[in-house]
C-alpha positions as a Markdown table, in Angstrom:
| # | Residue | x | y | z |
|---|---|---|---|---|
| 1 | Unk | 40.9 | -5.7 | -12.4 |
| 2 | Unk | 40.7 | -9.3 | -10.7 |
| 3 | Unk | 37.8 | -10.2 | -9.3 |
| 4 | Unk | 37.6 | -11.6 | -6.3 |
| 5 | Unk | 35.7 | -15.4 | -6.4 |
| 6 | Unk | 34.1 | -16.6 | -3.4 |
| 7 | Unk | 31.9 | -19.7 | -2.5 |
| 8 | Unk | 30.0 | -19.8 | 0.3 |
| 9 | Unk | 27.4 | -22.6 | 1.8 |
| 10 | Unk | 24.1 | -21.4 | 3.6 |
| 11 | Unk | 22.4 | -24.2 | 5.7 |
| 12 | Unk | 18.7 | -23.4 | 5.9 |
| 13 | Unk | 16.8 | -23.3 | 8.9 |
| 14 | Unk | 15.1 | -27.4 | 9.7 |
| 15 | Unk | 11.3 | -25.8 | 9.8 |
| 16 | Unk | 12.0 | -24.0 | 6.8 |
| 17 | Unk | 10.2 | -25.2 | 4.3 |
| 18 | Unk | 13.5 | -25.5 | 0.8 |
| 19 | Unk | 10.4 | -25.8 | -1.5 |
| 20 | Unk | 9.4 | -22.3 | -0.3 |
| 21 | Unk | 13.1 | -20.9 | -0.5 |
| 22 | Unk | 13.3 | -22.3 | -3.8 |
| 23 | Unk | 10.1 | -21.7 | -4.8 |
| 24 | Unk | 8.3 | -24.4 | -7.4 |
| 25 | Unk | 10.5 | -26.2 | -9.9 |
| 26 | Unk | 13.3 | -23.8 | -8.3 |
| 27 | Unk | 11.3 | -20.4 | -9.9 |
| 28 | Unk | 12.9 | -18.2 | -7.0 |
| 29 | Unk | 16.0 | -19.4 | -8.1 |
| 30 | Unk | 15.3 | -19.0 | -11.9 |
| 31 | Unk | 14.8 | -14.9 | -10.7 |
| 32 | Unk | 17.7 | -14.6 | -8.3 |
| 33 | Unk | 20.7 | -16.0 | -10.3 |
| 34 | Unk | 21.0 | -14.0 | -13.0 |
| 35 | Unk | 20.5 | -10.8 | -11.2 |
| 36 | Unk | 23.5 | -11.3 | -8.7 |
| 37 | Unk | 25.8 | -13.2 | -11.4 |
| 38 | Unk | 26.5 | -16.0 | -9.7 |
| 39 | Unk | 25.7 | -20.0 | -9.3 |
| 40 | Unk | 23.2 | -21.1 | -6.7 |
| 41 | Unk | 22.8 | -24.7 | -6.2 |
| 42 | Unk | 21.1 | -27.1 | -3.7 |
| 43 | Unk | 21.6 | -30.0 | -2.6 |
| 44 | Unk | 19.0 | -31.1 | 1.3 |
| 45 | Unk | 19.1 | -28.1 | 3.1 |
| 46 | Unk | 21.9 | -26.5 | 2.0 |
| 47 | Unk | 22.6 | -23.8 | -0.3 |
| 48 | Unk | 25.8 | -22.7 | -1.7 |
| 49 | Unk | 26.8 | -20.2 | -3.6 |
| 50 | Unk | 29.5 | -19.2 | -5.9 |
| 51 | Unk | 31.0 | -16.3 | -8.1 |
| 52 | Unk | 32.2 | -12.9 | -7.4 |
| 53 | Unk | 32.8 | -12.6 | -4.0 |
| 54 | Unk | 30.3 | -8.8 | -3.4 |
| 55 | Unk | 27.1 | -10.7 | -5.3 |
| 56 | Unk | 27.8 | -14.0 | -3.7 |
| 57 | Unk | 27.7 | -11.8 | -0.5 |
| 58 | Unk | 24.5 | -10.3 | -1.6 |
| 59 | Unk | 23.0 | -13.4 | -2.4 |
| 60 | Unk | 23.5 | -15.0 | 0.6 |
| 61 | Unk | 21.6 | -11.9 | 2.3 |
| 62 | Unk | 18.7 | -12.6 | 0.3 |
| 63 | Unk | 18.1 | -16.5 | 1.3 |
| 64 | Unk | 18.7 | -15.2 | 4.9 |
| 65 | Unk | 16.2 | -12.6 | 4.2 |
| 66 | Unk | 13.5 | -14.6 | 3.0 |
| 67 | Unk | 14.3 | -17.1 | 5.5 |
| 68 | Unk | 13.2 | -14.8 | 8.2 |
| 69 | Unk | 10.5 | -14.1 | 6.5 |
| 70 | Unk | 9.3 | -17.7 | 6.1 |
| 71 | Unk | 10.1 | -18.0 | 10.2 |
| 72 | Unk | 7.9 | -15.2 | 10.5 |
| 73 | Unk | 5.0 | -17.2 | 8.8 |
| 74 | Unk | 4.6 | -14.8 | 5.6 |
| 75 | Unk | 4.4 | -16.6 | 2.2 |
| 76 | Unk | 7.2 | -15.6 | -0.7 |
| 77 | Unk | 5.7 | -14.6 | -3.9 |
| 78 | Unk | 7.0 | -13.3 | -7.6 |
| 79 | Unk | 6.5 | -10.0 | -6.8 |
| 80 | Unk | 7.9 | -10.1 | -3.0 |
| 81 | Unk | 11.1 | -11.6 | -4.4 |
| 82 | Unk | 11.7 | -9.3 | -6.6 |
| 83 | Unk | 11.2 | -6.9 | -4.7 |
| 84 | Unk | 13.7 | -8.5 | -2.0 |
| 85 | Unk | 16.5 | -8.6 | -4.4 |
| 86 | Unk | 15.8 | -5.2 | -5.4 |
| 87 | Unk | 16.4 | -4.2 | -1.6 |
| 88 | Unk | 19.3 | -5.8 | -0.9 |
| 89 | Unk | 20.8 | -5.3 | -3.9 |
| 90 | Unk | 20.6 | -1.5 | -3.2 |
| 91 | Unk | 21.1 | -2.2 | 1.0 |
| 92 | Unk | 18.1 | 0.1 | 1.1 |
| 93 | Unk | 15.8 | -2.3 | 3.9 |
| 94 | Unk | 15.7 | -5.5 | 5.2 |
| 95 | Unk | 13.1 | -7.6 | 3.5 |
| 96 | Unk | 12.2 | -9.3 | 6.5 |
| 97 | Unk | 11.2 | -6.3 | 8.5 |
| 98 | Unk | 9.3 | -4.6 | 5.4 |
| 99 | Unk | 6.9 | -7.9 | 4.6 |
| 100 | Unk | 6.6 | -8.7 | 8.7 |
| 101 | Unk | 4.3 | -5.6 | 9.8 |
| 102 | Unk | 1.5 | -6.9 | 9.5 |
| 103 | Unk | -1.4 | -4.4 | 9.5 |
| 104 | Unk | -4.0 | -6.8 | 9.4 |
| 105 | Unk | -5.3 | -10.3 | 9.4 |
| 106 | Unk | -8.1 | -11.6 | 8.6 |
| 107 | Unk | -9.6 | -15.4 | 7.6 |
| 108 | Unk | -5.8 | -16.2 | 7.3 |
| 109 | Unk | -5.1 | -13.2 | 5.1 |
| 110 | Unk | -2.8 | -11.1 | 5.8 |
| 111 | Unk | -2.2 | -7.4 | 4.4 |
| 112 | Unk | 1.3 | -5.8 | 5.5 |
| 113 | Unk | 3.5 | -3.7 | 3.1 |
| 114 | Unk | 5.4 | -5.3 | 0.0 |
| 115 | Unk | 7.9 | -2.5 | -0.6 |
| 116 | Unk | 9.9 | -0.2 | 1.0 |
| 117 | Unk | 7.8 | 2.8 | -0.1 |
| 118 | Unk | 4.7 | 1.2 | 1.7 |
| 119 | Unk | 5.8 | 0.4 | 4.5 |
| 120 | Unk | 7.0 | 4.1 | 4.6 |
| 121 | Unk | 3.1 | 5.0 | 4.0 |
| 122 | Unk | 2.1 | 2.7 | 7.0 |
| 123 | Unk | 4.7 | 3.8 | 9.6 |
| 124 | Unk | 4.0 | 7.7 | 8.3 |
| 125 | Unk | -0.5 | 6.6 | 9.0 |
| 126 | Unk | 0.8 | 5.3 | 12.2 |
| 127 | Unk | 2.3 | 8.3 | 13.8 |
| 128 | Unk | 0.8 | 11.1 | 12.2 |
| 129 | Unk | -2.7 | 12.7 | 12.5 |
| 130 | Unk | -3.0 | 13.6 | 8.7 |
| 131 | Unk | -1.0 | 11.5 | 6.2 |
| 132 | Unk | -1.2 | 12.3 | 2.0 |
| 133 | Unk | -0.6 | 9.2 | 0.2 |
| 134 | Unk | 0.3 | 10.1 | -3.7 |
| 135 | Unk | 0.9 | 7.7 | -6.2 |
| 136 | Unk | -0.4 | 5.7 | -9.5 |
| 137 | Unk | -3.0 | 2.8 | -9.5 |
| 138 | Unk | -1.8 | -0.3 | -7.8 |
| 139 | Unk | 0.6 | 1.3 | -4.9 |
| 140 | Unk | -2.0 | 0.1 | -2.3 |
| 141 | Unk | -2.7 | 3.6 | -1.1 |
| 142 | Unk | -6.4 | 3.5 | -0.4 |
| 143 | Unk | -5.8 | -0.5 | 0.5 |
| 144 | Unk | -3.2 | 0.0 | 3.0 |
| 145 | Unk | -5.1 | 2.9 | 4.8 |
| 146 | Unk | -8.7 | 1.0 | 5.3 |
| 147 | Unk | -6.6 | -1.8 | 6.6 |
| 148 | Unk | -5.2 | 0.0 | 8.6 |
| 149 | Unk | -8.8 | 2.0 | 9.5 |
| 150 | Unk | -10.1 | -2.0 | 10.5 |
| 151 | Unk | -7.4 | -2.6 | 12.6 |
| 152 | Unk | -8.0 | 1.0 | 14.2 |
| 153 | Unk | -11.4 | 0.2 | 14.9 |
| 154 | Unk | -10.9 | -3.7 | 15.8 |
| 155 | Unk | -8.5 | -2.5 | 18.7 |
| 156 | Unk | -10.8 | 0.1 | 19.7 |
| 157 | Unk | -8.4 | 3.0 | 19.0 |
| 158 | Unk | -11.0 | 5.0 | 16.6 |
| 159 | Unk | -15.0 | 4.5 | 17.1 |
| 160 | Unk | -15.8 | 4.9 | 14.1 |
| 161 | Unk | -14.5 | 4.6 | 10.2 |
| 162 | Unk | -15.7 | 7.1 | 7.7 |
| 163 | Unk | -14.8 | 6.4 | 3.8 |
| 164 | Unk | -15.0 | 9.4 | 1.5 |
| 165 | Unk | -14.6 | 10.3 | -2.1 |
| 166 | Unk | -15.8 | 12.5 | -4.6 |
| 167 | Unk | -18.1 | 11.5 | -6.9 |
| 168 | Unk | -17.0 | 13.8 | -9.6 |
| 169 | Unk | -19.3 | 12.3 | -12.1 |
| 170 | Unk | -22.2 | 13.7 | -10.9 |
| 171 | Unk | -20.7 | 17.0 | -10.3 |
| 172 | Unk | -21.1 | 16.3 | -6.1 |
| 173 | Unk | -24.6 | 17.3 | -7.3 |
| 174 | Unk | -26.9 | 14.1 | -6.4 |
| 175 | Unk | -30.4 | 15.4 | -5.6 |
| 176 | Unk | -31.7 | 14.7 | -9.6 |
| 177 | Unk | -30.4 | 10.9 | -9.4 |
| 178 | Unk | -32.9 | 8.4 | -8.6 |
| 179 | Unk | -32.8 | 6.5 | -5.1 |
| 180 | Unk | -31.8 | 6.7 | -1.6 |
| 181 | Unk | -28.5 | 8.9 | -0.9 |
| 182 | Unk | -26.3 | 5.5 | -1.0 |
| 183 | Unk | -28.0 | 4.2 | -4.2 |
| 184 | Unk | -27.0 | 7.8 | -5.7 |
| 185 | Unk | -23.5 | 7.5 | -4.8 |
| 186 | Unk | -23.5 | 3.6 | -5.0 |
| 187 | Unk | -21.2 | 3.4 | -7.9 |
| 188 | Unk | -18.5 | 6.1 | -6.8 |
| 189 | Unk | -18.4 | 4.3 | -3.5 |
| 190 | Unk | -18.1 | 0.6 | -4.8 |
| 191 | Unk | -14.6 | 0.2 | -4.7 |
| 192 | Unk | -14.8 | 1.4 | -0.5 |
| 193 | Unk | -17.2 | -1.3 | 0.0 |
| 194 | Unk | -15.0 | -4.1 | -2.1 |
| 195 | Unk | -11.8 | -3.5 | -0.1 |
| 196 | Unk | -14.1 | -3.6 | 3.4 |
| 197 | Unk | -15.4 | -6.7 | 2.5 |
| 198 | Unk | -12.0 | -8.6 | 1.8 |
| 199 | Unk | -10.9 | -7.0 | 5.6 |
| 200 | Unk | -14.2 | -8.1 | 7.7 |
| 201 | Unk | -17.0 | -11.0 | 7.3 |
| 202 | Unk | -19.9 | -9.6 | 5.4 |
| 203 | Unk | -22.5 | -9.9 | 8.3 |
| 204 | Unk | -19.9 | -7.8 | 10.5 |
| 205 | Unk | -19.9 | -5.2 | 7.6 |
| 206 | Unk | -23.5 | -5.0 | 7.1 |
| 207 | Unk | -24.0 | -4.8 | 10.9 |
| 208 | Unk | -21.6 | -1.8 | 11.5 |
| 209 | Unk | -23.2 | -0.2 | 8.5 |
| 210 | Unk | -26.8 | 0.0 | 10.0 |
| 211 | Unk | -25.2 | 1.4 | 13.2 |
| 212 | Unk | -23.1 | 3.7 | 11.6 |
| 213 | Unk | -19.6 | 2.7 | 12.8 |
| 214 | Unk | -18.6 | 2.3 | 9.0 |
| 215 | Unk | -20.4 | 5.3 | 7.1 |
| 216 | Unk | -19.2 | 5.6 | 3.5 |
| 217 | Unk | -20.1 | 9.0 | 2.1 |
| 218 | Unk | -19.6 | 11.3 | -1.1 |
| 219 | Unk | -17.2 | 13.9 | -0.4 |
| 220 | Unk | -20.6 | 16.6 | -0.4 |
| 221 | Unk | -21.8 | 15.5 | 2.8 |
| 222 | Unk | -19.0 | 16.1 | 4.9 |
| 223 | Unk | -19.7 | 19.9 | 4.8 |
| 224 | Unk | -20.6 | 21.5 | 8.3 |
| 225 | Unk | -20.0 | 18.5 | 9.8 |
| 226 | Unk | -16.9 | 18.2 | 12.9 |
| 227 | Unk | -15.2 | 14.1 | 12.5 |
| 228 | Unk | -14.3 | 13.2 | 16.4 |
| 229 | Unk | -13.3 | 9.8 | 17.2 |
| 230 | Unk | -12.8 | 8.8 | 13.8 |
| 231 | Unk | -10.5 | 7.2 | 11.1 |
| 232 | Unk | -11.2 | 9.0 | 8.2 |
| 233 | Unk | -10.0 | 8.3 | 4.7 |
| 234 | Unk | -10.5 | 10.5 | 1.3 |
| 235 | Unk | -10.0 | 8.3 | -1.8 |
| 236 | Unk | -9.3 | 10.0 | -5.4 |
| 237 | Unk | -8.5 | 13.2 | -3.8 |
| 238 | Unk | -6.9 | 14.5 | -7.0 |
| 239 | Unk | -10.6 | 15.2 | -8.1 |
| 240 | Unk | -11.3 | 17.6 | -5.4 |
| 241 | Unk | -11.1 | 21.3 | -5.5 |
| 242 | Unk | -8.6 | 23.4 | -3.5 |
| 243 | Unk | -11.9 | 24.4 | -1.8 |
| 244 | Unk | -12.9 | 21.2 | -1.1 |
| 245 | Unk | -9.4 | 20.0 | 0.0 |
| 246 | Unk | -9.6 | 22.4 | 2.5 |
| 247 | Unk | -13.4 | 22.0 | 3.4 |
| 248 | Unk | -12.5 | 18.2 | 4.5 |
| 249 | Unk | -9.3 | 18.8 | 6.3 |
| 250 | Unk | -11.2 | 21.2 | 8.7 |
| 251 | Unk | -14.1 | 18.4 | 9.6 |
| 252 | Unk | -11.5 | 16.6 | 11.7 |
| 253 | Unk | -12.2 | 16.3 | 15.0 |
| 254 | Unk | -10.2 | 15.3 | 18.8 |
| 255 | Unk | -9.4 | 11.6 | 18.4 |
| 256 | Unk | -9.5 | 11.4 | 14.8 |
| 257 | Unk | -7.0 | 10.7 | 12.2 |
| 258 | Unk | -6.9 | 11.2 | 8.1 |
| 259 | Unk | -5.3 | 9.8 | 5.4 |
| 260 | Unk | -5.8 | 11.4 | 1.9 |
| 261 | Unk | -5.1 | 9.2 | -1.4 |
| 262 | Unk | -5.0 | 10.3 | -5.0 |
| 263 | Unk | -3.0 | 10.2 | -8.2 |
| 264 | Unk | -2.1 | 13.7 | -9.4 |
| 265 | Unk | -1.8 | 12.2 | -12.6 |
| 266 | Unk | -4.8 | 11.2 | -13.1 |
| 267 | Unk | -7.1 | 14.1 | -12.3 |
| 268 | Unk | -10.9 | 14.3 | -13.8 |
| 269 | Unk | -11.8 | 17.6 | -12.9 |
| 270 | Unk | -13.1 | 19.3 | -15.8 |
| 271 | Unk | -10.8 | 21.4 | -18.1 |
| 272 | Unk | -9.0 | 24.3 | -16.3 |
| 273 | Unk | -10.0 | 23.8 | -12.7 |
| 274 | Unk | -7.0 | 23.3 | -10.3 |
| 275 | Unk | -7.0 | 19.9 | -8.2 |
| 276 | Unk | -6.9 | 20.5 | -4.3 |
| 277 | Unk | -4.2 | 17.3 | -4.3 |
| 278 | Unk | -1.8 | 18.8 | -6.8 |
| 279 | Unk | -1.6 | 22.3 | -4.4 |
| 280 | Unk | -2.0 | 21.1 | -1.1 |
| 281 | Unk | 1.9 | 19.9 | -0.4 |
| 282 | Unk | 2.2 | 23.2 | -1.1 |
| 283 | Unk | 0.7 | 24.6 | 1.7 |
| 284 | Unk | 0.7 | 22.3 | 4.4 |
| 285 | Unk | 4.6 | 21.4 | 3.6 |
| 286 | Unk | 6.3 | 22.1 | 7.3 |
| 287 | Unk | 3.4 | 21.8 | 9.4 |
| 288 | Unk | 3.8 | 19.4 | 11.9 |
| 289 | Unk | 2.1 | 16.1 | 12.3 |
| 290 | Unk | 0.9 | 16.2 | 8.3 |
| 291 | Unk | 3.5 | 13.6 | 5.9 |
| 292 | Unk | 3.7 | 13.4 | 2.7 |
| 293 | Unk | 4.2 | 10.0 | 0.9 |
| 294 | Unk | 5.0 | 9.9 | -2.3 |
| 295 | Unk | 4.9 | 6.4 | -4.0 |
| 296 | Unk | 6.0 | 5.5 | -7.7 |
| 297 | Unk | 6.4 | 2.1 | -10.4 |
| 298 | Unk | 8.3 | 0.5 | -7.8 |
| 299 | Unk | 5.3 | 0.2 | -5.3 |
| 300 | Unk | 3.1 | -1.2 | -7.8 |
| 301 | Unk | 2.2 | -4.5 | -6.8 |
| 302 | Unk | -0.6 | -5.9 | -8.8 |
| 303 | Unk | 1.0 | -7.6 | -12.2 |
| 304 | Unk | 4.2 | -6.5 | -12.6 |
| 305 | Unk | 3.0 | -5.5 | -16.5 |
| 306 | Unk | 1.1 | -2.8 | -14.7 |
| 307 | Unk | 4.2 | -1.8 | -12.8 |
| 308 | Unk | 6.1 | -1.7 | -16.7 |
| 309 | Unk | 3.0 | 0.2 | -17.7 |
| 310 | Unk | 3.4 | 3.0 | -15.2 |
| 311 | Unk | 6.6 | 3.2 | -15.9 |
| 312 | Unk | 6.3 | 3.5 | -19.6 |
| 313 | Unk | 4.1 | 6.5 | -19.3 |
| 314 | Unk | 6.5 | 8.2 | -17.1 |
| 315 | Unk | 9.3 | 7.8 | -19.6 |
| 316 | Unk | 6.7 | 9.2 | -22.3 |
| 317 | Unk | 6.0 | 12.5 | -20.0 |
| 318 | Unk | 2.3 | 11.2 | -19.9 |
| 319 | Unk | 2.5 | 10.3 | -16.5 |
């Protein structure tokens, strides 16, 4: 079989920065040529390629790719250019429109999806009342949905934001801890309070707090309660009960909107009782205005050994 050889020049856009196509001491380039088998090579703001004729193809829609993405003022990064080869390389997105939704911005931050399967999750938040995001550590479930719960409330779509998650631990039974109710739950609720502080200034935060627009709860006190008005989000739902599943999805209210996270891999729930996360698909599957995303390895995107990691254990059966 002849292969067909092919060499093609790209001329980069004048306010693109070739540093940040390239990346430092060329380490984009280092990660892109050997996965499309061919020879990249610059010279000023031109890049040409050579080899067989599909990968030199491909490889040109990558540089266009992350030059649109540079145009629309987003950084490139190890992990989004891997990522961006992995999507053209399989023609399953464009890169440019995954990493430009921006959910969020804030002190020149900016949160938007890095893969495919998250910016699934995002679009599924946006246009559906109850969304279940299921995945391993590191997708950016609960992340993704309190950025998306600031924004909610920053545009004045929500009144409110209420963070919930079960604090397993203490068997949702707090009354013999020491303290006030959020000193009780303090340490299940910690990792609510970390991702709200990287999304708004701390005096903002503190002030919402005290009025009650931000409430961050144990799963326990939502009981009896109806949730209008609100952007709600249940973190670590694979340690609830089917009863408790089913308790919280009744509390929502006109106006309000859920989003459910959990890893039904990783359930704490004492020996033989059934997680509410691992039936609920279940049950609700079909009904409208509820979706389902499921995320995997591929959406992991804090070091990539954590991505190998998850991955590992799911070759093992462990996962």
């Amino acid at each position: 079989m002849t292969v067909e050889h092919k060499e093609t020049k790209l001329a980069m856009p004048a306010h693109v920065s070739m540093v940040d196509i390239t990346g430092r001491n060329d380490e984009w380039l280092r990660l892109i040529e050997p996965r499309f088998n061919c020879k990249i090579s610059v010279r000023g703001n031109e890049i040409t390629l050579s080899g067989d004729a599909d990968e030199v193809d491909r490889a040109a829609r990558l540089f266009e790719e992350m030059a649109a993405t540079l145009q629309q003022r987003q950084s490139l990064s190890v992990d989004k250019v891997n990522v961006a080869i992995d999507m053209v390389k399989t023609g399953s997105r464009q890169p440019s429109k995954v990493f430009s939704d921006v959910v969020l911005m804030h002190r020149g931050k900016t949160i938007a999806p890095k893969t495919p399967g998250q910016k699934d999750y995002v679009d599924a938040i946006r246009s559906h009342t109850i969304t279940f995001g299921i995945g391993p550590a590191g997708t950016g479930k609960t992340y993704l949905a309190m950025a998306l719960a600031a924004a909610a409330l920053a545009n004045k779509q929500v009144g409110r934001i209420i963070l919930v998650r079960p604090a397993v631990e203490a068997g949702e039974k707090l009354g013999f801890l020491p303290g006030t109710l959020y000193e009780k739950v303090d340490p299940y609720l910690r990792p609510l309070y970390d991702a709200l502080y990287d999304m708004m200034d701390p005096d903002h935060f503190r002030y919402l707090m005290d009025r009650g627009t931000i409430e961050v709860a144990p799963l326990a006190y939502m009981r009896g309660r109806t949730l209008n008005d609100s952007f709600i989000v249940l973190d670590e739902a694979q340690n609830t009960s089917p009863e408790q599943m089913k308790m919280f999805l009744t509390r929502l209210g006109f106006g309000s909107k859920a989003v459910v996270t959990g890893d039904d891999t990783q359930v704490d729930l004492p020996a033989g009782q059934e997680s509410g996360l691992t039936v609920i698909e279940g049950i609700l599957a079909g009904v409208d205005d509820v979706a389902f995303i499921h995320l995997d390895a591929k959406d992991v995107v804090r070091h990539k050994l954590v991505q190998q990691i998850v991955e590992a254990y799911r070759k093992a059966g462990l996962s």
